[in-house]
N, C-alpha and C positions, 0 to 999 in steps of 0.2 A: 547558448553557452556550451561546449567543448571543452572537456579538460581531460586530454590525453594524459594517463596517469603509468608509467612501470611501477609494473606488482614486485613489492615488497617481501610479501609474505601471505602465498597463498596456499600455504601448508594446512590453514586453518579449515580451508574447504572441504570440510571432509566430507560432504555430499558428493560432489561434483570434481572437485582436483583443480588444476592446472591446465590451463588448455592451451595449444600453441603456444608462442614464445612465452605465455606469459605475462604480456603488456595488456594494456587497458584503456578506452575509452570512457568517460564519462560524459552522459548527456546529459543536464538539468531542464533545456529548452530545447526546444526542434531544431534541428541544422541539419548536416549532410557529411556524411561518413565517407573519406574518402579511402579508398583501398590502397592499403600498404605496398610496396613492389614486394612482386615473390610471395602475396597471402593470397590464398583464393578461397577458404574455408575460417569463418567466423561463428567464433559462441556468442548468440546474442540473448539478453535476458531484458523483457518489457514487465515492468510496472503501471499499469491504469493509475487515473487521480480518483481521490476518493469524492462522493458527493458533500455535500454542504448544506444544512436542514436549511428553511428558508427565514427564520426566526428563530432567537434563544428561547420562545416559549412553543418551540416544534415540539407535537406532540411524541415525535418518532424519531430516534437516531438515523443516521444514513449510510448507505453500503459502503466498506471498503475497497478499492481496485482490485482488480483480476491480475495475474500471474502469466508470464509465458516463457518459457527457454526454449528456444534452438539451434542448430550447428546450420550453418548457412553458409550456401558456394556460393560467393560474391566473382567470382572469373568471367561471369557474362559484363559486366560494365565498372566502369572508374570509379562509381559514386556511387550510395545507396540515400535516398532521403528520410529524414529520421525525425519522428514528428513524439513530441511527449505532450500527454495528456494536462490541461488546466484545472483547477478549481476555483470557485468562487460561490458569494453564498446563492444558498436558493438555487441549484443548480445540479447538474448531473454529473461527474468529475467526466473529464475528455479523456480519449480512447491515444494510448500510446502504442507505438509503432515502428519497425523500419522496415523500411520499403512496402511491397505486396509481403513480404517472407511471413511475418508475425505480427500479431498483435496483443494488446490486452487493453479491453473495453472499462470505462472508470463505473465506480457504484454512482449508485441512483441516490440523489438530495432530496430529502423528505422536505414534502412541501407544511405550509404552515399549520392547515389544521389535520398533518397527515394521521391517521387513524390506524396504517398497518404496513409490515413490514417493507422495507424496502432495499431492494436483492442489492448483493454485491456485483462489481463486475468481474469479467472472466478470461481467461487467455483463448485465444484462436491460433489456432495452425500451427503452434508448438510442438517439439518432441514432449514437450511435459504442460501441460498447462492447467490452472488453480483457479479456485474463485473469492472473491473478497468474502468477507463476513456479512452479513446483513446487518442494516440497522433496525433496531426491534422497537415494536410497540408500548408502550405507556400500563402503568397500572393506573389504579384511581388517584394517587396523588403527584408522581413522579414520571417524568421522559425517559424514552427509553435510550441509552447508551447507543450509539455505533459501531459500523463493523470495522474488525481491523483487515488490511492489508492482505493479499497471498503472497506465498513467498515460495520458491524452491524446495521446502517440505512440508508445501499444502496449504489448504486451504487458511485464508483466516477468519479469527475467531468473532461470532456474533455477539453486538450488544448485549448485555444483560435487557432484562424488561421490567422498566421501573425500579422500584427499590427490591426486588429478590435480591437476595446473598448466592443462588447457586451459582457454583462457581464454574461447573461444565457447558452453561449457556455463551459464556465469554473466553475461553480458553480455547487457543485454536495449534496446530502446527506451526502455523505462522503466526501474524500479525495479531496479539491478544485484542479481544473485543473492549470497545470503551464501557464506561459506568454509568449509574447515576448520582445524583450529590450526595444519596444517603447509604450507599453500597460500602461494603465493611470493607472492600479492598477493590485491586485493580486486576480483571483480565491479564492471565498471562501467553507469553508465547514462548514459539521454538522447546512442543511437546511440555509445556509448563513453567518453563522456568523466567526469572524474574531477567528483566533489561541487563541488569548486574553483571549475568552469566552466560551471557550470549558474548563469544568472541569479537570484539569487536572490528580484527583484523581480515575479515574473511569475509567475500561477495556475498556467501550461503548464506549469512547473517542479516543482509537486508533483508526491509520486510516481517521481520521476527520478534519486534519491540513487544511490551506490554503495552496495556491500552491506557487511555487515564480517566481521572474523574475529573467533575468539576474542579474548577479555578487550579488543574493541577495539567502542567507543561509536558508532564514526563513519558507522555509518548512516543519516546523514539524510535528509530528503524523502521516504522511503519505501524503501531500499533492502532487502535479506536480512537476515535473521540468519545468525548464526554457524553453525557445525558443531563437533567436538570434545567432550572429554569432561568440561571443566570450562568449558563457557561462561558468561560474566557481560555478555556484550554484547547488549542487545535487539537485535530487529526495527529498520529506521529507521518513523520514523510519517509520514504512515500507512501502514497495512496491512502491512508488511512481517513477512515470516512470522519464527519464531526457534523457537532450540529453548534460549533461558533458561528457568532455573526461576525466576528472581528476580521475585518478587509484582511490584515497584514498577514494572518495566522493562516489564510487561504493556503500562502505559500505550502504549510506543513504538508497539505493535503494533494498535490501537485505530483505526476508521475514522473516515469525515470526510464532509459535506456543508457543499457551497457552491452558495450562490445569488445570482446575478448578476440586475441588474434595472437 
């Protein structure tokens, strides 16, 4: 899926700006970026998919996806091929990409009786590149949360671990780290601040969601998955790691590439 989008309003980018004309590609699925007449220089930005615990009673949250931006001289050839990372459960989120230029590698899905951490994935070959958050370990009665998502102002944030409340273990730059069912609140992102307040009109913004807890959706832009023992709240998309079994919520967890021109 392709969905060549003109930017709007990329005023809100206040990391990054405006690059080129201004227009925008959107990739949700792998395809093939064809080169504009007259562009030979693209901002591309990859998103990893997040992993996927193999069980709702995993004992370990799972990595969020890795991060990558770069300016890319596409003037050697017509196409570029452009592959976004999968998730599904019990599994490792796939590794998004365009071309040989960049990459970023998806988190790792904590397997069923997993015991310990398990790393986020990370940008390759980037002018900038981030790592997802980890999915953390278990206390004695509770799973541990996963990681959320990287995003253009770093890394994201790690699961909490089990039912702790501290709130620096899931708080990331990016993509806040997910919970578990009995944690007082959710992992925030984009330097703390709640989904709320994060512009919703600006690229920078991907990736920067809060994370969620159980039986709670509210992981957008990319934050964590849940923790606990009967999860039904994906990952936020993209990449945001989770430890759902639910097929359809895979999607949350699925990577992204965008190309700016």
């Amino acid at each position: 899926m392709t969905i060549p989008t003109p930017t709007v309003s990329l005023a809100a980018n206040l990391g990054t700006g405006v690059f080129g004309n201004g227009l925008v590609q959107v990739f949700g699925a792998s395809g093939t970026f064809t080169v504009p007449f007259g562009i030979s220089r693209v901002r591309v930005r990859v998103w990893g998919a997040g992993g996927i615990s193999a069980q709702a009673t995993s004992t370990s949250g799972s990595g969020g996806g890795g991060f990558a931006m770069k300016v890319v001289d596409v003037s050697s050839g017509p196409t570029v091929a452009v592959t976004v990372g999968t998730a599904s459960v019990g599994a490792n989120g796939g590794t998004s990409s365009f071309g040989s230029f960049v990459s970023a590698t998806g988190g790792v899905g904590a397997a069923a009786a997993a015991t310990t951490v398990s790393a986020g994935g990370t940008g390759v070959g980037g002018d900038i590149n981030f790592t997802g958050g980890s999915g953390n370990i278990p206390d004695s009665t509770t799973n541990g949360g996963s990681g959320g998502v990287a995003g253009v102002f770093g890394n994201g944030g790690t699961g909490n671990t089990g039912t702790t409340t501290i709130i620096t273990t899931r708080n990331g730059n990016s993509g806040g780290g997910g919970v578990s069912a009995t944690a007082v609140s959710v992992g925030l992102g984009l330097f703390g601040l709640p989904t709320s307040l994060v512009p919703s009109t600006s690229l920078d913004s991907i990736g920067t969601g809060a994370g969620s807890v159980t039986l709670n959706t509210s992981a957008t832009n990319g934050g964590g998955g849940p923790g606990g023992v009967t999860p039904t709240g994906g990952g936020g998309f993209p990449g945001g790691g989770s430890s759902s079994t639910v097929a359809n919520l895979a999607l949350n967890s699925y990577g992204l590439v965008i190309v700016e021109y």
